[in-house]
VEXLOGU-813151 format. One line per field, with one value per residue (C-alpha): residue number from 1; residue in three letters; x, y, z. Coordinates in steps of 0.5 Angstrom, whole numbers. Each point is the difference from the previous one (the first is absolute). Example, Ala and Ser with C-alpha at 12.3 -4.5 7.8 and 13.67 -1.06 7.14 Angstrom:
2
seq: 1_2
type: ALA_SER
east: 25_2
north: -9_7
up: 16_-2
//
This chain:
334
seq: 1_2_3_4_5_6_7_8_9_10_11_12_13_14_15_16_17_18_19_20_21_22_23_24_25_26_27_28_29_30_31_32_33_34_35_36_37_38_39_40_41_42_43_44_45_46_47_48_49_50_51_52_53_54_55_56_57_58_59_60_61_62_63_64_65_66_67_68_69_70_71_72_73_74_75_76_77_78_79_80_81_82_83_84_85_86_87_88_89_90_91_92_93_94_95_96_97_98_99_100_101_102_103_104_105_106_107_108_109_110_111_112_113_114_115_116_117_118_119_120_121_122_123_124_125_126_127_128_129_130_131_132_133_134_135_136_137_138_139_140_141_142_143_144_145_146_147_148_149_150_151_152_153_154_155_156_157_158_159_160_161_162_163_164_165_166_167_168_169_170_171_172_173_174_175_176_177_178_179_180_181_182_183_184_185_186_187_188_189_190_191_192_193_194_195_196_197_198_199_200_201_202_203_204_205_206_207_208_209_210_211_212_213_214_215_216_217_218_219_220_221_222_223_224_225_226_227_228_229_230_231_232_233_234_235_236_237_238_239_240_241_242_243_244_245_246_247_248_249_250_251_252_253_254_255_256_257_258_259_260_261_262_263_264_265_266_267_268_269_270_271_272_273_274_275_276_277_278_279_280_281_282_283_284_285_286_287_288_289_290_291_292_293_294_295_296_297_298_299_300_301_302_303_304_305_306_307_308_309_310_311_312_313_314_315_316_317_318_319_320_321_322_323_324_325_326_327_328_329_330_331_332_333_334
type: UNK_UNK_UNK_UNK_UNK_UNK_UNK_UNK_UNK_UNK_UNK_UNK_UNK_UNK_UNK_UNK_UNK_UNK_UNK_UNK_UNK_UNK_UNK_UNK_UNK_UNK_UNK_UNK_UNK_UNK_UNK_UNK_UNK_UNK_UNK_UNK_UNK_UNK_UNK_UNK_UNK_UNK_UNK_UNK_UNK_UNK_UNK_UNK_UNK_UNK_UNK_UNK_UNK_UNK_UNK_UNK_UNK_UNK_UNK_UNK_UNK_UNK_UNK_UNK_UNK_UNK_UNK_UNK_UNK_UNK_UNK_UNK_UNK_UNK_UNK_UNK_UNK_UNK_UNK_UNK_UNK_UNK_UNK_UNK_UNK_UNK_UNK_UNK_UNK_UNK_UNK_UNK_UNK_UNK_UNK_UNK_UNK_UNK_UNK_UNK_UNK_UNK_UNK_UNK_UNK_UNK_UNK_UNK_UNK_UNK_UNK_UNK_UNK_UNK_UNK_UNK_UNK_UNK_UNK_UNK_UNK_UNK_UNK_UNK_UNK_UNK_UNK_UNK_UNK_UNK_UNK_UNK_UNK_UNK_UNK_UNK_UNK_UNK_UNK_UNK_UNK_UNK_UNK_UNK_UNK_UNK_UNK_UNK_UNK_UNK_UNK_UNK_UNK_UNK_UNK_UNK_UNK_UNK_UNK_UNK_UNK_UNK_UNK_UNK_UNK_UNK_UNK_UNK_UNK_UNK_UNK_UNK_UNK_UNK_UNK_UNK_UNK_UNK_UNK_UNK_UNK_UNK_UNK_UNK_UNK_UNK_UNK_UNK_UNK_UNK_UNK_UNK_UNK_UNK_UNK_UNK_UNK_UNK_UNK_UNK_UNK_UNK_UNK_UNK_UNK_UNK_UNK_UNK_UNK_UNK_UNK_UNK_UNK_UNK_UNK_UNK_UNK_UNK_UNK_UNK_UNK_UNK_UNK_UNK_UNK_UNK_UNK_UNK_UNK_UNK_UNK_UNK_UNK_UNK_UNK_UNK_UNK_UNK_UNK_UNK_UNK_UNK_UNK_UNK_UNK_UNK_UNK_UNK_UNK_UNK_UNK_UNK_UNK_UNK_UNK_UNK_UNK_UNK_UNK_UNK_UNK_UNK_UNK_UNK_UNK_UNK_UNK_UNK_UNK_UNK_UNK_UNK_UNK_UNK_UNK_UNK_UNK_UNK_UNK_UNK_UNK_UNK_UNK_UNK_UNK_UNK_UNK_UNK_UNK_UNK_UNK_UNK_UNK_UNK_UNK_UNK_UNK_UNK_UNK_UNK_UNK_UNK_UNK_UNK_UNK_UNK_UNK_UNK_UNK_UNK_UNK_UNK_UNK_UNK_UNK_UNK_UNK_UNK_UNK_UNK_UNK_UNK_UNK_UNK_UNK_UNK_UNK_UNK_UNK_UNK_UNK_UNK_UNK_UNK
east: 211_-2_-6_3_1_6_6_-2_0_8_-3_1_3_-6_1_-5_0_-4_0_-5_-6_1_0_4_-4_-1_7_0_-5_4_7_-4_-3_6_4_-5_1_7_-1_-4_1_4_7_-1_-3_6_-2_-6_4_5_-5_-3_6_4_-5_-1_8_-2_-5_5_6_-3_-4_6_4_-5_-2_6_6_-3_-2_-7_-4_4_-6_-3_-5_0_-4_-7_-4_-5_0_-4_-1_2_-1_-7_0_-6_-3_-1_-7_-4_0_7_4_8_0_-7_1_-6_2_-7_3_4_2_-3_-6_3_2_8_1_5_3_4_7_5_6_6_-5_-4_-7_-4_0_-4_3_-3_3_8_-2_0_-4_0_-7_-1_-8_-4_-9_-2_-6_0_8_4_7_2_7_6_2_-5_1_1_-2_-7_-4_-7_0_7_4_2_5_-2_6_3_6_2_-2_-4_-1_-4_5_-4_1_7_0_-4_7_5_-4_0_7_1_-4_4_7_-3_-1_7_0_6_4_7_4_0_-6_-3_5_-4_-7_3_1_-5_-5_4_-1_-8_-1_2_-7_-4_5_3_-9_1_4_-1_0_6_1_2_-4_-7_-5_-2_-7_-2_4_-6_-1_-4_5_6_4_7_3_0_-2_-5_5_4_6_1_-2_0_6_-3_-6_-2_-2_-4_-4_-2_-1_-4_-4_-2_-5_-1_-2_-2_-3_5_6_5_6_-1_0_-6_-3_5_-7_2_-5_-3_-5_1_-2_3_-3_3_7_3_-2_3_7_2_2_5_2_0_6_3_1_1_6_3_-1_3_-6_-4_-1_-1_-6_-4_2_-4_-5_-2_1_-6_-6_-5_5_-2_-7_-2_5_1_-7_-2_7_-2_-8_3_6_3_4_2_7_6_8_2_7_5
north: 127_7_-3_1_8_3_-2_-8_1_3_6_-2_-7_-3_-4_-5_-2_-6_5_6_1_-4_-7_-7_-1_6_1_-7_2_6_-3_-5_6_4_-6_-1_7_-1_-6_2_8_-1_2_6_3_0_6_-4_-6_3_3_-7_-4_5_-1_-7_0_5_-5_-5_5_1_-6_-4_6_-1_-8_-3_5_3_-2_-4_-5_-6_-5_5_4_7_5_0_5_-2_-4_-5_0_8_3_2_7_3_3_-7_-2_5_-8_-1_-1_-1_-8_0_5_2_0_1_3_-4_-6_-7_-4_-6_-3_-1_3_6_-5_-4_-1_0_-4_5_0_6_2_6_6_6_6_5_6_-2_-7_-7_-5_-8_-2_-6_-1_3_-1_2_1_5_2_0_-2_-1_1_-4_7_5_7_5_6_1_-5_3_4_1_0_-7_-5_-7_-3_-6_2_-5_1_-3_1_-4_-5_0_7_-2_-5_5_4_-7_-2_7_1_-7_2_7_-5_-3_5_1_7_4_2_0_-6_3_2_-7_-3_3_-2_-8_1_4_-5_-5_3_2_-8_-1_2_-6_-5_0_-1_-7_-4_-6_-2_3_5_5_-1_2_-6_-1_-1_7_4_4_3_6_5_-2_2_4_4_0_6_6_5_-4_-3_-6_-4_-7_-5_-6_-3_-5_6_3_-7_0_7_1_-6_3_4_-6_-6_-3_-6_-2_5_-7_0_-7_-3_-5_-1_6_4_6_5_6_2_-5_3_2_7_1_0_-6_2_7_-1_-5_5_2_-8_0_5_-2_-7_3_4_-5_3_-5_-5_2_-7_-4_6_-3_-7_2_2_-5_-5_2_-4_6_3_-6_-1_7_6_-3_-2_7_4_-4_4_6_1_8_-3_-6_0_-4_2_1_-2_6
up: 59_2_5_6_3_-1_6_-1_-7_1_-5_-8_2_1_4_3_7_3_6_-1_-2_-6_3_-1_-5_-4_0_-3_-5_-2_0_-6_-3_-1_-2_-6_-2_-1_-3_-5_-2_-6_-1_-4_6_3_5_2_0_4_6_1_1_3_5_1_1_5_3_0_3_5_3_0_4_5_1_-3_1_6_7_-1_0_-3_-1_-6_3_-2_5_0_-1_6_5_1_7_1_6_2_4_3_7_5_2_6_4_-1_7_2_-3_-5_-6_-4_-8_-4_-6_-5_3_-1_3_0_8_1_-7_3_6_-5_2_-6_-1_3_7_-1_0_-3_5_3_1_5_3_-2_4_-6_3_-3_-3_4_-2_-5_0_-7_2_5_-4_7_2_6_1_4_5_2_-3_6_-6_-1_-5_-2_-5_-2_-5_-2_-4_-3_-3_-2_0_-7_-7_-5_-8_-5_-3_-5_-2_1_-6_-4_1_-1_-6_-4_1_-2_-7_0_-1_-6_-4_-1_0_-2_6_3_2_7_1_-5_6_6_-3_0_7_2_-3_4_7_-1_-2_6_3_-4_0_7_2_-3_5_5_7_3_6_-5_-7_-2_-1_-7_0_3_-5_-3_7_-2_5_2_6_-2_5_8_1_-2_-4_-6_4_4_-5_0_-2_2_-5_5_5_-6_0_7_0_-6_2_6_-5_-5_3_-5_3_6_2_-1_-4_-3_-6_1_-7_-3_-3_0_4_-1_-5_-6_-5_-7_1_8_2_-2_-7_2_1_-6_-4_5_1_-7_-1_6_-3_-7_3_4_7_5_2_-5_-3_6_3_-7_1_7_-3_-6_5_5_-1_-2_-5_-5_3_0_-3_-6_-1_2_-3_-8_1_3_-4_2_5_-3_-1_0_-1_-7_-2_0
//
């Protein structure tokens, strides 16, 4: 626990925040490890002991004040520490005029991969000398936007801002986090009823993050079937605020860079989509769904029952999750 530098760290508190360098899911994986120190360090090394649970109480304390108790997500996710589709600084191309940007470094090579619109309306942008322009075309190979107003500033060779102005995490890191927090509750490690009581709640707010991706058709859910995206879309926004609260407007936005198949939000055959593979994603998060369903985190059941119920989770996970075990787990009675 004492990975991190010193300020996210909070000193001698060793505090480990999804946030810093450490990553949603190195924090996830200290979080576990020092949870099995406390578990295991005998009772008779009581200095020892106490160093390692008071962390861990420090760990919960610290994250339930922030995402249960505080102003933040209410659907589970914690704040990354990168982006995925962060915004990319760098001087403009020497042929880049008032309407066509020329961004060589850093970007994609994929036509109309930055003139995407999401669900609340807005599209990436460029800025340039103070002036914020719409992308509303983008050639790969060539790596040039055209924006919706002229710049009247001066494009070539300056200094410039791509941003899509939203926020994207791995959600697969995100369950690593659910799944070591869940695994940490069962070792019934020795704490206080206040703090054993935020560490319930906690669990039940992070849960949220899986659980909440096994949904149906409706406006406002996230479909089932493409519940192992491998990033998901968590905030309106580029700095952590204006985050989502509606699972339905996630779906869409996150599927604006995973379209697996067709970009439709129907339940056709109920397959799930992505990559079905025991190693993969949908592999990844059943831990996390495990736990969920294992603490009786509101809909959790029914996002299993979802899943078991697609065609290619008996034709193919299960066949591929009985050679490729590491995954393969199901919730245990409490």
């Amino acid at each position: 626990h004492f990975r991190s530098s010193t300020a996210p760290r909070e000193n001698a508190s060793g505090i480990l925040q999804t946030w810093s360098a450490t990553s949603t899911r190195g924090a996830a994986w200290g979080l576990r490890t020092l949870a099995h120190a406390a578990c295991i360090t005998p009772d008779s090394d009581s200095t020892l002991r106490t160093e390692f649970l008071t962390a861990y109480a420090a760990n919960i304390n610290r994250h339930h004040a922030d995402y249960v108790a505080g102003s933040n997500s209410t659907l589970g996710w914690m704040q990354p520490y990168t982006n995925y589709y962060a915004s990319v600084s760098q001087n403009a191309g020497a042929g880049s005029t008032a309407t066509s940007i020329v961004l060589p470094g850093g970007t994609d090579s994929t036509d109309d991969y930055y003139n995407k619109v999401f669900s609340n309306g807005t599209r990436w942008t460029v800025t340039i000398g103070g002036q914020t322009r719409d992308v509303v075309d983008w050639v790969g190979a060539t790596k040039t936007a055209t924006v919706s107003q002229a710049f009247s500033a001066t494009t070539a060779n300056q200094p410039s801002v791509l941003r899509s102005n939203h926020w994207y995490e791995g959600a697969w890191q995100q369950d690593f986090y659910t799944a070591a927090l869940g695994y940490s509750v069962c070792l019934g490690l020795s704490l206080d009823s206040a703090t054993l009581a935020k560490q319930a709640e906690f669990f039940a707010w992070k849960a949220k993050s899986v659980v909440g991706r096994f949904g149906g058709l409706g406006a406002s859910e996230y479909l089932y079937r493409d519940a192992a995206s491998y990033n998901v879309a968590v905030a309106e926004s580029d700095s952590w605020a204006s985050w989502y609260s509606d699972w339905g407007k996630i779906w869409t936005d996150t599927r604006i860079y995973n379209p697996y198949g067709n970009a439709l939000k129907e339940i056709g055959d109920g397959s799930l989509r992505g990559s079905i593979s025991a190693t993969a994603f949908w592999g990844n998060l059943q831990p996390a769904l495990a736990y969920a369903v294992r603490f009786g985190v509101n809909g959790a059941d029914a996002a299993v029952s979802r899943m078991k119920s697609a065609p290619n989770w008996a034709a193919v996970l299960v066949p591929d999750f009985n050679a490729n075990p590491v995954w393969a787990v199901r919730a245990a009675t409490p």
